[in-house]
C-alpha positions as CSV (number, residue, x, y, z in Angstrom):
1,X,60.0,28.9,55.8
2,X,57.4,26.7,56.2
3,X,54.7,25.5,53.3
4,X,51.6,27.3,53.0
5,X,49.5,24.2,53.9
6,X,51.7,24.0,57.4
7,X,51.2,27.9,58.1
8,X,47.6,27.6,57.4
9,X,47.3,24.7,59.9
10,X,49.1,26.5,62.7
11,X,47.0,29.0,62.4
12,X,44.1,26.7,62.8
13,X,45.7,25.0,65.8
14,X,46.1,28.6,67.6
15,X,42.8,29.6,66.8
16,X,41.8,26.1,68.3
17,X,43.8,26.7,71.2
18,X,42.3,30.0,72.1
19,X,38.8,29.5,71.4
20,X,38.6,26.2,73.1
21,X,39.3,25.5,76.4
22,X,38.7,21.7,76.6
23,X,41.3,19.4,74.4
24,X,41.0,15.6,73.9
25,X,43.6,13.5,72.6
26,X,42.3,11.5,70.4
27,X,44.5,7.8,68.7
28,X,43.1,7.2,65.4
29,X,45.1,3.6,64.8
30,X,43.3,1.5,62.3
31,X,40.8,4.5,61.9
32,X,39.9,5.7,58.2
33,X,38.8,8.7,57.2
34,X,35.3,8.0,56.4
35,X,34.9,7.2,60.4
36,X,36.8,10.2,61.4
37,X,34.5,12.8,58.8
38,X,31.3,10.7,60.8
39,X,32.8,12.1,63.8
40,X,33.2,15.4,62.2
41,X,29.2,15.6,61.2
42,X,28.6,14.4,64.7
43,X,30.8,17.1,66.8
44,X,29.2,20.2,64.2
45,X,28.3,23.0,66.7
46,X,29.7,21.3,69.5
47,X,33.7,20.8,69.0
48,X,36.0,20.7,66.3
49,X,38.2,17.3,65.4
50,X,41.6,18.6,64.4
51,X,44.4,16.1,62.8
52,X,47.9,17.3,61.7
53,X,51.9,16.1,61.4
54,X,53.7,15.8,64.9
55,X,56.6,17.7,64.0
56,X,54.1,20.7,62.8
57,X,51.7,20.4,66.1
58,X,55.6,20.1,68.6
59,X,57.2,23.1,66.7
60,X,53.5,25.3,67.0
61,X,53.1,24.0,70.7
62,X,57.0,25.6,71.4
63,X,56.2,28.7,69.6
64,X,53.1,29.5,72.2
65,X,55.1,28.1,74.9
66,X,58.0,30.8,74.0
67,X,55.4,33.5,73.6
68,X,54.4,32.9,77.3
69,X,51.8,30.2,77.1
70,X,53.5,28.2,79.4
71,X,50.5,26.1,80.2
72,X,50.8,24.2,76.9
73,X,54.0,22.6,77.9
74,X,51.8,19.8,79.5
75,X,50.6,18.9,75.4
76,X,53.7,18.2,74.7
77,X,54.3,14.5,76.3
78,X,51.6,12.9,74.4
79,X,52.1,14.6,71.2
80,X,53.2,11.2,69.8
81,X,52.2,8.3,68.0
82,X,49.0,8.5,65.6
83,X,47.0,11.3,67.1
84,X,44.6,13.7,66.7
85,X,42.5,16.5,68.6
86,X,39.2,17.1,70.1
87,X,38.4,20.8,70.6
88,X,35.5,21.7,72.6
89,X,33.8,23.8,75.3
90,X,31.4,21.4,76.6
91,X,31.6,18.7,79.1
92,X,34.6,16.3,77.8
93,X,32.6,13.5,79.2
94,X,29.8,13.4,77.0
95,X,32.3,14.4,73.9
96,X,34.4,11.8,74.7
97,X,31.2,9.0,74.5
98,X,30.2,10.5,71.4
99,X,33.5,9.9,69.8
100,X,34.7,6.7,71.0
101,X,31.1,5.3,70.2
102,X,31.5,5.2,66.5
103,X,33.3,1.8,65.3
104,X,33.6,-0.7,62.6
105,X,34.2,-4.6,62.8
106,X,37.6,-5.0,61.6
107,X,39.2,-8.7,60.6
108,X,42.3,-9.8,62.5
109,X,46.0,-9.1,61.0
110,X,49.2,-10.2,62.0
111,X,51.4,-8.7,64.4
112,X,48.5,-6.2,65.2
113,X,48.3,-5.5,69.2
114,X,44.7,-7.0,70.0
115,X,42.6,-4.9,71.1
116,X,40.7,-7.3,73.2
117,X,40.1,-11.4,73.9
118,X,38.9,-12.9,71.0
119,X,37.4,-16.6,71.7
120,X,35.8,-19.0,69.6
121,X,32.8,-20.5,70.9
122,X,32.3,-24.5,71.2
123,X,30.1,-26.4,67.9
124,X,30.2,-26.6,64.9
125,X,32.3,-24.9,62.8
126,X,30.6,-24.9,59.3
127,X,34.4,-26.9,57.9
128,X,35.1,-30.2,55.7
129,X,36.7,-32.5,57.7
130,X,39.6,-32.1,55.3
131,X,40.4,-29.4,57.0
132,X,40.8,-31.2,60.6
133,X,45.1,-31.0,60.1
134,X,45.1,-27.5,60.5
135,X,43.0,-27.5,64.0
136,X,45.4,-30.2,65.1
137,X,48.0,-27.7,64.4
138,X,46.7,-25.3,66.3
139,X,46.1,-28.0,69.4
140,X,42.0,-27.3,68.8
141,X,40.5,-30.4,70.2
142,X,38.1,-31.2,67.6
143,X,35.4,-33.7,66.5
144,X,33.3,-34.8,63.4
145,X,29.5,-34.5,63.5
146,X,27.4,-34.8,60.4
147,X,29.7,-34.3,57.9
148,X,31.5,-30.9,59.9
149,X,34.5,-30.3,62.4
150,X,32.7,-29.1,65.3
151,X,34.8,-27.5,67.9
152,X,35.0,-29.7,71.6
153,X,35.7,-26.6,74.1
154,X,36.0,-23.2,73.7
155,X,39.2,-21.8,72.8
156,X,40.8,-18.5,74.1
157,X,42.8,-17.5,70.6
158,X,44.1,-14.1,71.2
159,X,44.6,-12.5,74.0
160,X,44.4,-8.8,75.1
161,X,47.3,-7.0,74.4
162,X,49.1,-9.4,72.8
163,X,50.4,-9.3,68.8
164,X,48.1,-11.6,66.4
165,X,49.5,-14.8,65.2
166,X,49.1,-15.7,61.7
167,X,47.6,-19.4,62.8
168,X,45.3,-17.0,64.1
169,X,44.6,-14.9,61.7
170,X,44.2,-17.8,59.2
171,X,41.8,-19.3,61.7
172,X,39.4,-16.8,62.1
173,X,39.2,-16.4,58.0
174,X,38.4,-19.6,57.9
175,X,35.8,-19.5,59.8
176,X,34.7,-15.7,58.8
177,X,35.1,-13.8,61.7
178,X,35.7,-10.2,62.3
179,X,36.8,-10.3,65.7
180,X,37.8,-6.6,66.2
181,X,35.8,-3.1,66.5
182,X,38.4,-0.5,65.7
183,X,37.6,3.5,66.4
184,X,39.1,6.3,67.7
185,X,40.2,6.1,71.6
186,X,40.9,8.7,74.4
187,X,43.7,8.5,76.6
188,X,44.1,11.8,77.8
189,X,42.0,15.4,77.8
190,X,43.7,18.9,78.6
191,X,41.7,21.3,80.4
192,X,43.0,24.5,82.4
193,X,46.9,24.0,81.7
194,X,46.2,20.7,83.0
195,X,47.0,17.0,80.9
196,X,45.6,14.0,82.7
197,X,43.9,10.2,82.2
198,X,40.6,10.4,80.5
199,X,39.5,7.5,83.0
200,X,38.9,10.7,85.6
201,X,36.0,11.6,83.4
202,X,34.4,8.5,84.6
203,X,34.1,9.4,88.0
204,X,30.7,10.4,89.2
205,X,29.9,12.3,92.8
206,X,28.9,8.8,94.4
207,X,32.8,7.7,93.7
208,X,34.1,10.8,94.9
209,X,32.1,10.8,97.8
210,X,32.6,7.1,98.2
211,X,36.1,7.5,98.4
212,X,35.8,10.9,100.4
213,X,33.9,8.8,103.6
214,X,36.3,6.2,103.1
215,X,39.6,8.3,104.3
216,X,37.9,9.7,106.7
217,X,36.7,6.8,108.0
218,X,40.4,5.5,108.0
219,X,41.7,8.9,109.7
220,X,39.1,8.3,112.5
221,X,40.5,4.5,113.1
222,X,44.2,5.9,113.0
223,X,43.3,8.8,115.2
224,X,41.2,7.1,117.8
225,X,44.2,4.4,118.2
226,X,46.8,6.9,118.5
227,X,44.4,9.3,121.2
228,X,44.8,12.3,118.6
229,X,42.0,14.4,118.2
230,X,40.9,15.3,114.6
231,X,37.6,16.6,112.7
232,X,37.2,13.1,111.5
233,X,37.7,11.7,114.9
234,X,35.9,14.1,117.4
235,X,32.7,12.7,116.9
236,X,33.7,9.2,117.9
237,X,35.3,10.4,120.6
238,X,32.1,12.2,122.1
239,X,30.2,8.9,121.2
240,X,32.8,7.1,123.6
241,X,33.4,9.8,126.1
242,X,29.2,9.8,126.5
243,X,29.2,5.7,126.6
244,X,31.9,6.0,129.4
245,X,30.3,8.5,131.9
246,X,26.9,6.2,130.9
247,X,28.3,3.1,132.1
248,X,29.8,4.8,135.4
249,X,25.9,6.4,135.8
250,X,24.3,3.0,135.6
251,X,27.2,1.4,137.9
252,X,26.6,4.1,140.8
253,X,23.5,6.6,142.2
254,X,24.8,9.4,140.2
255,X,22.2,10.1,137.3
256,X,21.9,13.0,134.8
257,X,19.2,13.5,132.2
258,X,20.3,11.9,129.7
259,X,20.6,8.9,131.3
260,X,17.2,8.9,133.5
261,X,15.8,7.0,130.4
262,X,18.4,3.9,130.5
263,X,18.1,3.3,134.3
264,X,14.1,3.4,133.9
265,X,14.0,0.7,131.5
266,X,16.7,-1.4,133.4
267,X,14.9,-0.5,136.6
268,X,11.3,-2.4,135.0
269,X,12.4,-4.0,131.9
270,X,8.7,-4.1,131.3
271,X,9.1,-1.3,130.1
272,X,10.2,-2.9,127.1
273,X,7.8,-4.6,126.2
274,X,5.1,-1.8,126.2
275,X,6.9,0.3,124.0
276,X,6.6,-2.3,121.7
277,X,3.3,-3.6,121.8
278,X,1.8,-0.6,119.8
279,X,4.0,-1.2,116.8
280,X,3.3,-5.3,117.5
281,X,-0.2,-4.5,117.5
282,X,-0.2,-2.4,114.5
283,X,2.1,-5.4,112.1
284,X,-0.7,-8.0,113.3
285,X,-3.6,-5.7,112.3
286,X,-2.2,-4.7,109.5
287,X,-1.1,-8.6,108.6
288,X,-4.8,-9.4,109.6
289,X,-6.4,-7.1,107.5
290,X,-4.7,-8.1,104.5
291,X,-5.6,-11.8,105.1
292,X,-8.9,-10.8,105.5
293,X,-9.0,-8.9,102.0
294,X,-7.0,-12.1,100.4
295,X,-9.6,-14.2,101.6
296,X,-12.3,-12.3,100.6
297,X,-11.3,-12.0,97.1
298,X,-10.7,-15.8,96.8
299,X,-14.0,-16.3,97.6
300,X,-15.6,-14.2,95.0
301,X,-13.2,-15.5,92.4
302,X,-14.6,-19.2,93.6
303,X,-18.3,-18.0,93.9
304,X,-18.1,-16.7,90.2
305,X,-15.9,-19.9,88.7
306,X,-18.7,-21.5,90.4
307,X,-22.1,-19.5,89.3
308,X,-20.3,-20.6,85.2
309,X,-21.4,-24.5,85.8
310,X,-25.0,-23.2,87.4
């Protein structure tokens, strides 16, 4: 029999379940509980922020799955860890900004994975010389200047990813620095019986379309190499096909329509350059005009400096 606390939040998560159709899993490391309740206020009206025990959120999850909700089977992998959920039936996008956009400055500790680089800047540091052994412990190249260890080069002193030393740790107390921003992170968002990477929620209709030209740009090369017609390829091979029976029209007597106009130009190649003159003539005019106007105007700006000293 389970607690009334645990029946009372399965019954939330199913009502969750079926009134929302959007879900983001949320990881709420190093995250207290006065950020997640600023989340709350922020998400009222639009999405609910759900938290609850593993164990409870599994067991509910197999119950549903039993009573032939299938679809939730794809929850399951990433029930794990400290986690959370985002309920909500707008666009997970703009949820997920509004969530992961509330954090706090947070000092380093040891063995935490860092979150991101953390350098220190070159200059002074703001420490006795006394403590100068502890720098040379830490191979910090490091000089005295007015009575201060100032710092020679920058230093990279924790890297992404990577567990926090305590050198490093006792470093950046030192010198009173909260190198860290913790807050809540999405990984993943469920939508239609469907888990994947929230990173796809950054992909606009340029990308997609960006990406869209690109294989078909690549299915034209491949087809056109291997003489296999395709949708991506056809209009190539028109362009070619056309440039072919061109190039036997200029070579011989035989003419159609479309290529009267290349054998009149290279018939009087003069041609060329009266199609061009108009728009030749119009750049000068236009270039003229505006030299004109500069010049008027600098001589009314020297006629007035000048009618001052009268």
């Amino acid at each position: 029999m389970y607690s009334q606390r645990k029946q009372d939040y399965r019954v939330r998560l199913e009502n969750a379940l079926a009134e929302y159709k959007n879900v983001l899993i949320i990881h709420v490391d190093h995250v207290g509980s006065s950020q997640l309740q600023q989340v709350r206020l922020i998400l009222r009206g639009r999405g609910i922020v759900l938290m609850g025990k593993n164990t409870v959120i599994r067991r509910k999850l197999q119950d549903l799955i039993l009573a032939g909700n299938k679809h939730y089977a794809a929850l399951i992998p990433y029930i794990r860890g400290n986690i959370g959920f985002v309920f909500t039936n707008e666009d997970m996008g703009a949820i997920r900004d509004v969530v992961v956009a509330n954090k706090v400055p947070a000092a380093a500790r040891t063995g935490v994975i860092a979150p991101c680089d953390v350098y220190i800047p070159a200059g002074p540091t703001g420490l006795d010389p006394g403590q100068t052994p502890f720098f040379q412990a830490l191979n910090i190249p490091t000089k005295i200047a007015k009575g201060c260890i100032d710092i020679i080069n920058q230093v990279h002193l924790i890297r992404e990813g990577e567990k926090v030393t305590s050198s490093g740790v006792a470093l950046l107390g030192k010198l009173d620095v909260k190198p860290f921003f913790f807050g809540i992170t999405v990984k993943t968002v469920y939508t239609n019986g469907s888990a994947f990477a929230a990173s796809v929620l950054d992909l606009t209709d340029d990308i997609l379309l960006g990406h869209f030209f690109k294989a078909s740009s690549a299915i034209a090369a491949i087809s056109l190499e291997l003489c296999i017609p395709t949708m991506a390829s056809v209009r190539h091979s028109f362009v070619n096909g056309f440039k072919k029976i061109l190039a036997v029209s200029i070579a011989t007597e035989y003419t159609f329509e479309e290529s009267k106009v290349f054998k009149e130009f290279l018939a009087d190649p003069s041609k060329f350059i009266v199609a061009a003159a108009p728009a030749a003539d119009d750049k000068a005019g236009a270039a003229k005009a505006e030299d004109e106007s500069s010049s008027d105007d600098d001589e009314s700006r020297s006629g007035s400096a000048l009618d001052l000293f009268d």
